[in-house]
C-alpha positions as CSV (number, residue, x, y, z in Angstrom):
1,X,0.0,0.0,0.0
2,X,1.1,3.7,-0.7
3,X,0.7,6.8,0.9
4,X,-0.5,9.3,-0.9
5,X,0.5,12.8,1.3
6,X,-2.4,15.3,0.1
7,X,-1.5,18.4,-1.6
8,X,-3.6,21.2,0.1
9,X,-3.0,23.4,-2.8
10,X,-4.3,21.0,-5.3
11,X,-7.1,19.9,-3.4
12,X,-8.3,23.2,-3.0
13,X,-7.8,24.1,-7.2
14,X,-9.8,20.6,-7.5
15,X,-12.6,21.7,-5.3
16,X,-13.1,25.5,-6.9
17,X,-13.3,23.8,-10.2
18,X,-16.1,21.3,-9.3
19,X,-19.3,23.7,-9.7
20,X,-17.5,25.2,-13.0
21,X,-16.6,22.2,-15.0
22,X,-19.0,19.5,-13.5
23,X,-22.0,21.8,-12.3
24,X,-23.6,22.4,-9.1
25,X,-25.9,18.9,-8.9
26,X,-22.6,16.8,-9.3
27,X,-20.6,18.3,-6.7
28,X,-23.3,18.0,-4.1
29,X,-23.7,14.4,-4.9
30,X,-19.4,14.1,-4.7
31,X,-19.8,15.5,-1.4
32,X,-22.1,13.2,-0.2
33,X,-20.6,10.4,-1.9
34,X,-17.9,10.8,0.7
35,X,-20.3,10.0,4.1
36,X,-21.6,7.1,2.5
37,X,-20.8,3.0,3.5
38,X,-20.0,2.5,-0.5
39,X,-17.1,0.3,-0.4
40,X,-14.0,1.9,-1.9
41,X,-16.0,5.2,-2.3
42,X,-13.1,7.0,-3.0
43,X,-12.1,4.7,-6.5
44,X,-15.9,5.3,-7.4
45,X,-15.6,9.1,-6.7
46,X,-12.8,9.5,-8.8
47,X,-14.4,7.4,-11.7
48,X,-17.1,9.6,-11.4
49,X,-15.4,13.0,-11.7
50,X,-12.9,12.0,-14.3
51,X,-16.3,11.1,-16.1
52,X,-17.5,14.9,-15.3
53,X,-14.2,16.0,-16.4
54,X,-14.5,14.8,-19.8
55,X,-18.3,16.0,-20.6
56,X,-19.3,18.5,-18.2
57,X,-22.6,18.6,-16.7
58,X,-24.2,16.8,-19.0
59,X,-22.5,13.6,-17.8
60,X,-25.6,13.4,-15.3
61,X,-27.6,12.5,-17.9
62,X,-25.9,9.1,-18.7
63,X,-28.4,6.9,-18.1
64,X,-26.0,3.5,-18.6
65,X,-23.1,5.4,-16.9
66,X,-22.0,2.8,-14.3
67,X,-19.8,5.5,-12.4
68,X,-22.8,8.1,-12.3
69,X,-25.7,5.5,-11.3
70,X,-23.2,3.6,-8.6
71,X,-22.8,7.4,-6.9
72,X,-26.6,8.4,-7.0
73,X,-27.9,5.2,-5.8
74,X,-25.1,5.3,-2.5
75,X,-25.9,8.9,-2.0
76,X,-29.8,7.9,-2.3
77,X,-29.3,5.2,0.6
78,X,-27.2,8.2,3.1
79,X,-30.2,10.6,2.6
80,X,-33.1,7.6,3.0
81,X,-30.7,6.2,6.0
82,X,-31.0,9.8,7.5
83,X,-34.8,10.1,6.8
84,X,-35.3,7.0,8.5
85,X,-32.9,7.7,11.4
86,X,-35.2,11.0,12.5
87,X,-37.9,8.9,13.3
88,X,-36.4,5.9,14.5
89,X,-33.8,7.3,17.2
90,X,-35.1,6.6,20.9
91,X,-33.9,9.0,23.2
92,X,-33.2,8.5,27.2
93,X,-32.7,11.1,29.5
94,X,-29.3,10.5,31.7
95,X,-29.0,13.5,34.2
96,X,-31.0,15.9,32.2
97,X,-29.3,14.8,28.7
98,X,-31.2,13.1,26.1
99,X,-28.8,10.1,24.7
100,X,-28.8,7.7,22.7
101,X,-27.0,5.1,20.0
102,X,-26.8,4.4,16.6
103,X,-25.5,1.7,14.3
104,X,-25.9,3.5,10.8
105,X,-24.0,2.5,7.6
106,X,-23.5,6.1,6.4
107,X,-22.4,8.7,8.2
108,X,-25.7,10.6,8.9
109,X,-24.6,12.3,12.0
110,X,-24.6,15.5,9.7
111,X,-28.4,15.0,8.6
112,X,-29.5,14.9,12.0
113,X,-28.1,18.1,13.7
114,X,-30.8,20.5,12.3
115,X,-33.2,18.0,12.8
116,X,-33.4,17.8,16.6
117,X,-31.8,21.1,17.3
118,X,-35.2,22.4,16.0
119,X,-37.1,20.3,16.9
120,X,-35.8,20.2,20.7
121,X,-34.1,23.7,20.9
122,X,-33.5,24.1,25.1
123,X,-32.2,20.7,25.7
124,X,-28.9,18.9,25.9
125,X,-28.2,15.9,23.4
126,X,-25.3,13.4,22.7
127,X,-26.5,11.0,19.7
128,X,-23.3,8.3,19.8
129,X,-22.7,6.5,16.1
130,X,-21.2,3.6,17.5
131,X,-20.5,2.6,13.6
132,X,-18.1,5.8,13.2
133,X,-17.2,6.6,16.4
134,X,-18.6,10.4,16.0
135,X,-20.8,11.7,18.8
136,X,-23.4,14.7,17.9
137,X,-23.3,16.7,21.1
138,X,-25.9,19.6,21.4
139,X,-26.3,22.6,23.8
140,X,-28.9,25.3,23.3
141,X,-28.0,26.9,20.0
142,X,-24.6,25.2,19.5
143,X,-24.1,21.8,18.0
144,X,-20.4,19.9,17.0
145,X,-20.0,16.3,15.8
146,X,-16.7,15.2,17.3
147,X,-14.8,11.6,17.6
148,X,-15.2,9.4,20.4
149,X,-13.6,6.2,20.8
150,X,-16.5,4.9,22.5
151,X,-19.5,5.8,24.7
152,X,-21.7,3.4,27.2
153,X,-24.7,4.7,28.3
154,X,-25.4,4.3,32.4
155,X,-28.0,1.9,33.6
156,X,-31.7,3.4,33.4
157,X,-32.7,4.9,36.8
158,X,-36.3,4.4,38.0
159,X,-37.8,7.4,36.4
160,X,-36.5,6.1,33.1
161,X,-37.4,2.7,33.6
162,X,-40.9,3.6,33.8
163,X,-40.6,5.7,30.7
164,X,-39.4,3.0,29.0
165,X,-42.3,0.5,30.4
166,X,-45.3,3.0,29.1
167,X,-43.6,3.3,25.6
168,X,-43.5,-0.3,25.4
169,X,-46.8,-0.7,26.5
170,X,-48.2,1.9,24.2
171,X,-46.6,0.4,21.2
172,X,-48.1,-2.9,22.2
173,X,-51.7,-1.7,23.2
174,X,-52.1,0.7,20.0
175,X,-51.5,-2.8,17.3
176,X,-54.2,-4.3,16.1
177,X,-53.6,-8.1,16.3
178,X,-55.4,-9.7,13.8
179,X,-53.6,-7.6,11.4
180,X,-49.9,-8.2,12.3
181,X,-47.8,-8.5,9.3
182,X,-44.1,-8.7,10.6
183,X,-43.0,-8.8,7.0
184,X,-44.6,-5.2,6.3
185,X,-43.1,-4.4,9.9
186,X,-39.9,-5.0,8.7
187,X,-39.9,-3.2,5.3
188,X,-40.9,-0.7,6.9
189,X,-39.1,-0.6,10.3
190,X,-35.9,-2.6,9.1
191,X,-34.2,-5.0,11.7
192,X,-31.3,-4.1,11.8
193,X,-32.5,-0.7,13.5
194,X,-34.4,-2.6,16.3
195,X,-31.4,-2.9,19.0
196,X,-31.6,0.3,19.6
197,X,-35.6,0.6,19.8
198,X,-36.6,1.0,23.3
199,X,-40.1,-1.0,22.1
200,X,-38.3,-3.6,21.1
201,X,-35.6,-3.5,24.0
202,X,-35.7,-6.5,26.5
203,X,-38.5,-5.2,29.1
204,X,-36.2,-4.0,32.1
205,X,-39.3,-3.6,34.5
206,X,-42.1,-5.0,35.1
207,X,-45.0,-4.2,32.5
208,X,-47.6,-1.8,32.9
209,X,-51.0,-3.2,32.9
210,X,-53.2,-2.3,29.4
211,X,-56.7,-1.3,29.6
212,X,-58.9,-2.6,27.4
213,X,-62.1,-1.6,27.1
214,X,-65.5,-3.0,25.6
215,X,-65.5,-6.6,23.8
216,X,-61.8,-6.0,23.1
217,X,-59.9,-9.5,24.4
């Protein structure tokens, strides 16, 4: 294997020339073609720009292009990875921090930060990619993604534990049996996501009882 030792001056010529010679679309989709899990993302990257090189912006438009479609369909699973993330990420709170971690393939750490600093704007958040070993850490108004080797959440307290036992039992009283499809559940909740799913964690207290009313069994 050889080191390549980057040249700062050249890399910044290369990047001022992407908007101009390849256009604006293909150097947002090179930029995220860099958080993605594509293997050797780098080889397809440069495929891709020589290609952009050669034809300009038009390149896009390649519909049998092997290096164009292998970059929009990586960059297509980051941002639906991401999408999907926003919903799925199950917060506990650990001495007045919400926490939690992730397993994503991408790096979507980035996707994320406007997400819940809007949409929780006073509280304190550490979101752990266990994956990348990058931590999102949040404070009112200020958000960094920084490395960390690794992170291990402490033990629910009480008040959490009983958090965690009413979600449970609300994702379990609002299913309607008869109709259970765990196919359909996984296309659209995918397994892989599910370890870190506090309703389908291993139940940690005792469950709260469900009322049912009328014939319901």
């Amino acid at each position: 294997m050889k080191e390549i030792v980057t040249d700062q001056e050249r890399a910044r010529r290369v990047e001022r020339s992407l908007p101009a010679k390849l256009g604006t679309e293909a150097e947002e989709l090179c930029r995220l073609a860099f958080l993605t899990c594509l293997p050797e993302k780098e080889l397809a990257m440069l495929r891709f720009l020589r290609l952009g090189y050669r034809y300009g912006p038009r390149f896009l438009g390649f519909a049998g292009s092997d290096e164009v479609q292998l970059i929009r369909r990586a960059v297509q699973h980051l941002l639906s990875e991401a999408h999907l993330l926003k919903g799925f990420i199950r917060f506990s709170i650990q001495q007045n921090v919400l926490v939690t971690t992730i397993g994503p393939r991408n790096f979507v750490l980035p996707f994320l930060v406007r997400h819940f600093s809007e949409r929780y704007p006073e509280e304190h958040i550490l979101i752990y990619d266990e994956n990348h070993q990058q931590a999102l850490v949040y404070r009112p108004y200020e958000a960094a993604i920084i490395p960390m080797d690794e992170f291990q959440a402490a033990p629910p307290d009480p008040a959490e534990q009983k958090f965690r036992a009413l979600w449970q039992t609300f994702y379990d009283a609002i299913e309607i049996r008869p109709r259970h499809n765990e196919k359909c559940r996984m296309t659209l909740m995918p397994k892989r996501y599910w370890q870190y799913m506090t309703e389908f964690a291993r139940r940690t207290t005792s469950r709260l009882p469900v009322q049912r009313t009328g014939n319901n069994p």
